[in-house]
N, C-alpha and C positions, 0 to 999 in steps of 0.2 A: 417971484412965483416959485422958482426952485426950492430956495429958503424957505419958503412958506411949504411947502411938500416935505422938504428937511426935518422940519419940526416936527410938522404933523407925523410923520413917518417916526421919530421916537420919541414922540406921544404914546402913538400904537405898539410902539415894540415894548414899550414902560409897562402898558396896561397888560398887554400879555405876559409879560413875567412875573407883574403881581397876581394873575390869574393862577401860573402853572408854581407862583410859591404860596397859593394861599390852596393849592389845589396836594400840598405835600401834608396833608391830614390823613388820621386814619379815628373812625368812630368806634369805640369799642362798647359795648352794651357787656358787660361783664357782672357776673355772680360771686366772682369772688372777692373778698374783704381781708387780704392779710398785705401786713407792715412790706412785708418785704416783698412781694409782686411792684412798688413805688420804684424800687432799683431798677427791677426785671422791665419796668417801660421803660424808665431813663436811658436805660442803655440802649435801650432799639433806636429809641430818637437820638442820641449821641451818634451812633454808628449810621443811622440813615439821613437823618434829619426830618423824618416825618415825625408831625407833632400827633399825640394820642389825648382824643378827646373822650372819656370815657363817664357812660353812663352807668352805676352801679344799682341793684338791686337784687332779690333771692332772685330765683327762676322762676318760679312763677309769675312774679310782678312783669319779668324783662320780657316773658314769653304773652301777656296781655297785652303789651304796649305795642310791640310787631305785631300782635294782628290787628291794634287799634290802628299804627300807622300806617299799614297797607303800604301801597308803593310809596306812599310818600315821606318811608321812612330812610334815616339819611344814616342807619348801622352799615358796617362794613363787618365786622367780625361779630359774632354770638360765642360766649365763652361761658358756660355750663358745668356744674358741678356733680353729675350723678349720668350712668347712661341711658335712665329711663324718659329724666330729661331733655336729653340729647335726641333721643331716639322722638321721641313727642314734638319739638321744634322739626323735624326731620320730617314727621309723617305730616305736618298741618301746611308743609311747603316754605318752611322762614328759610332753609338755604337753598344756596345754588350750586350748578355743579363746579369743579375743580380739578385743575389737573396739575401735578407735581409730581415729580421725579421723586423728590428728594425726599417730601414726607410719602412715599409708597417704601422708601427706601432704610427710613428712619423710623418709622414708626412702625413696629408687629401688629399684622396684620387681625390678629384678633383683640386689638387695642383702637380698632376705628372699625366706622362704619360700612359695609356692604353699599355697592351705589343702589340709591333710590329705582326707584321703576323710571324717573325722572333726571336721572343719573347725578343726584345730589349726594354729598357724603361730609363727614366730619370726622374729627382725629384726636384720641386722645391724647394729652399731654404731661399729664402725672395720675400714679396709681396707689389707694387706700386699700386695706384688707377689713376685712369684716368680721373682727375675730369674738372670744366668748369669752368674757372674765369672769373670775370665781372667787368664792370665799375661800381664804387658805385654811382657814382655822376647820370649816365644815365638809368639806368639797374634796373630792378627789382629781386630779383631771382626768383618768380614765374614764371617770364617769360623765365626763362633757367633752370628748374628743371629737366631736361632731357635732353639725349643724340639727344632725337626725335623731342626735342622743337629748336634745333637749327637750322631745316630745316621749322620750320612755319615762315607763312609771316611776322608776325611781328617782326621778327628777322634779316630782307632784310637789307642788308648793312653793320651790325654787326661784322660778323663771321669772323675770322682768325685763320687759323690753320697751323702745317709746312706742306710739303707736304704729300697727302694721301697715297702714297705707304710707307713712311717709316713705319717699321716695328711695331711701336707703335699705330700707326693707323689703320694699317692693322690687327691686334689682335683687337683693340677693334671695326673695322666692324665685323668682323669676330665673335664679341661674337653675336653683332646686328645681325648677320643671324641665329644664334643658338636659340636667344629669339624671333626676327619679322620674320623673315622668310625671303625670294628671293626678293619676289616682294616687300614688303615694307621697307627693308634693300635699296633697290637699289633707291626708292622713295626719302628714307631719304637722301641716298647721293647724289643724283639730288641736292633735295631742299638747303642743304649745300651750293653746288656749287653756286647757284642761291643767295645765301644771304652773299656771302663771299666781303668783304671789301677792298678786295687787293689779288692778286695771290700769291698761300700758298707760303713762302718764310722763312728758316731756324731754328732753333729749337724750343724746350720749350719756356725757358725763354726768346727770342725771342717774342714770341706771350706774355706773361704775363705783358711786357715793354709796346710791342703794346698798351693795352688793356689799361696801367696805361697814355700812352701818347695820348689814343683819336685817334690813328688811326684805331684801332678798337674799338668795344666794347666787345665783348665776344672772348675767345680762352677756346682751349681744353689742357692740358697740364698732364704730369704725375705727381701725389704726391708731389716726393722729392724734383721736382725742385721749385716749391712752400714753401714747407719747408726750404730750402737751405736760400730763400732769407728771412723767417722769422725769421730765424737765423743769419743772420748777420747785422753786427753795424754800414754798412759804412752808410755814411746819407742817400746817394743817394738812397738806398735798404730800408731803413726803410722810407722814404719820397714816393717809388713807393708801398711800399706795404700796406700803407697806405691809398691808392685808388683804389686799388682791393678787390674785396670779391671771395671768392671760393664759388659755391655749389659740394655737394654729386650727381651726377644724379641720377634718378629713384629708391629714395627712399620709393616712393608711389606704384613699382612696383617690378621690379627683383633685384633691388640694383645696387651699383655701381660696373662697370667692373675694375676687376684686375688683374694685371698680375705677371710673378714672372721674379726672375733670378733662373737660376737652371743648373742642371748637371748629366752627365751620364759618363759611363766608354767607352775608348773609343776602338773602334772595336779591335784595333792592339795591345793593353796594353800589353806593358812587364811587369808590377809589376801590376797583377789585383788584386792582395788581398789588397797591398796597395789602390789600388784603392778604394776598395769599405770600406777600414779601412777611409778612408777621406771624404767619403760621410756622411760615420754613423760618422763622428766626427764634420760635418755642422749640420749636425740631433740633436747635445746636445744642452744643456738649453745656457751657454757659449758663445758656436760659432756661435748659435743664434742670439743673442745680438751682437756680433761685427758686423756680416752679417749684418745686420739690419740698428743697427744705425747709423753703419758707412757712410751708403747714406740716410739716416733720411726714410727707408723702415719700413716695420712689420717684422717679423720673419714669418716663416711658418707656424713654431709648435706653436697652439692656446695655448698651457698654459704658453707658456718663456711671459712674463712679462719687457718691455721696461721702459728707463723716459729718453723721448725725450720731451722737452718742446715747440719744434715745432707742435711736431705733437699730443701734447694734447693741443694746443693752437687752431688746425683744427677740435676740435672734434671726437668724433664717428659715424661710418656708417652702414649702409647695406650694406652687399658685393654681389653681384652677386655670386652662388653656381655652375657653371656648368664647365666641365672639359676642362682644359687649351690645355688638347695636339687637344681636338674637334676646340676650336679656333682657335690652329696653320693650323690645316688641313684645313680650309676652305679659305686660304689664296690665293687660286689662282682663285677663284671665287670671291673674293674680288677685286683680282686686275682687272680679265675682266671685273667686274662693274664699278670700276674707270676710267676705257677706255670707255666704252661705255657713262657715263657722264659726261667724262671731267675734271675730277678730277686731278688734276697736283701735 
């Protein structure tokens, strides 16, 4: 009988440690799609031994599936590429709240989010600038030194951007109404409309082609994607980027607008400690670095230390100081502005 208890007994203790190792998982629902983020998990699972099961899609898809799967969905982290995004998983309730030392400690505080009414919050983890390229041959940069110079007259015919509701745009109006306010945020994007070259039409690099081809002269584009192509060797890329200049906008004023990618735990997390073991593991000097350079980004954390020879090839800037989840939130006043000027 003993022996018969014996067994039974590590029977029982077998089943519970294949429970608490099938139970070293973390889900990540993730928007981002670069080579080298594949490092940036190996190493967390090497160093922890939690395995990362991860669901990839844009933001929008990832932010339909959470509210299709209601509680019974099995994410543990939500990892977001823009803060309007961020801010919208945030107001519709997909996280929960969280408490860390470490990322309050590592991350600048106007790089995450204010807690929720709910006391829910998220953090960013690398940051893109949102700068204005130009024709070298036509263009001056004094005459685009700013976000607000692209709506003066002299810049009629110029402008090309993708469309104004994408989510990139809609952050950086959205800072424009945090720094100029209602009425002259909505002027500026008037005046846009008025000066654009062509109906906004498809991505970044998109407008930066444009801009090298003469169909336009000025676009608005993010960082990386500028970098991307000073980084590469085909001809065709070193022959267009050879006819662009980038500026810094409003470096004579608020600096330039930035945004992040970032993450939060999410509402339903079966594995929240893991959870928030993965956020303070983006929060190291490290994971910093892959985050970053992997999409030719900044890191969060002011003292990780890059060598991206893109992006010391672009200089240094002024960044704009003011809180990203404020940005996110003003996103639906941005887009009735769009409406009311036409904005496409």
């Amino acid at each position: 009988m003993f022996a018969r208890q014996l067994v039974l007994g590590a029977l029982l203790a077998g089943t519970a440690l294949s429970v608490v190792a099938q139970d070293k998982v973390l889900n990540l629902y993730s928007a981002r799609h670069y080579q080298t983020d594949e490092t940036l998990y190996a190493d967390f699972t090497k160093a922890t031994g939690i395995k990362i099961n991860r669901i990839d899609g844009d933001d929008a898809g990832i932010l339909a599936r959470l509210k299709s799967e209601g509680a019974a969905s099995p994410a543990d982290v939500i990892l977001l590429v823009d803060a309007a995004r961020l801010w919208k998983a945030q107001s519709e309730g997909l996280f929960q709240p969280i408490k860390s030392t470490l990322l309050e400690q590592r991350i600048p505080a106007n790089l995450h989010s204010k807690e929720g009414s709910d006391g829910t919050q998220w953090f960013g983890f690398s940051t893109r600038a949102r700068v204005i390229v130009y024709n070298k041959a036509n263009v001056k940069p004094d005459d685009v030194d700013s976000y607000e110079s692209l709506a003066d007259a002299k810049n009629k015919g110029r402008v090309c951007t993708r469309s104004g509701a994408h989510p990139y745009n809609v952050s950086l109006f959205g800072a424009l109404l945090e720094h100029d306010g209602p009425a002259k945020t909505e002027q500026i994007l008037k005046g846009i409309v008025a000066n654009q070259a062509r109906q906004p039409v498809g991505g970044d690099t998109d407008q930066i082609k444009a801009v090298a081809s003469g169909e336009c002269e000025v676009a608005i584009s993010n960082s990386y994607y500028v970098a991307r192509l000073l980084r590469s060797t085909k001809p065709e890329d070193v022959a267009l980027m050879e006819k662009v200049g980038i500026v810094w906008p409003n470096q004579k004023s608020y600096g330039t607008h930035v945004n992040i990618a970032g993450a939060g735990v999410a509402k339903h997390a079966p594995h929240k400690a893991e959870a928030i073991q993965f956020l303070e593991y983006l929060a190291g000097d490290n994971a910093q670095r892959y985050f970053a350079e992997g999409n030719n980004e900044w890191p969060a954390v002011p003292s990780v230390k890059t060598d991206n020879p893109a992006l010391q090839k672009m200089g240094s800037f002024k960044a704009e100081v003011i809180n990203v989840g404020a940005v996110g939130a003003n996103q639906q006043k941005v887009l009735q502005m769009l409406d009311r000027v036409g904005y496409k």
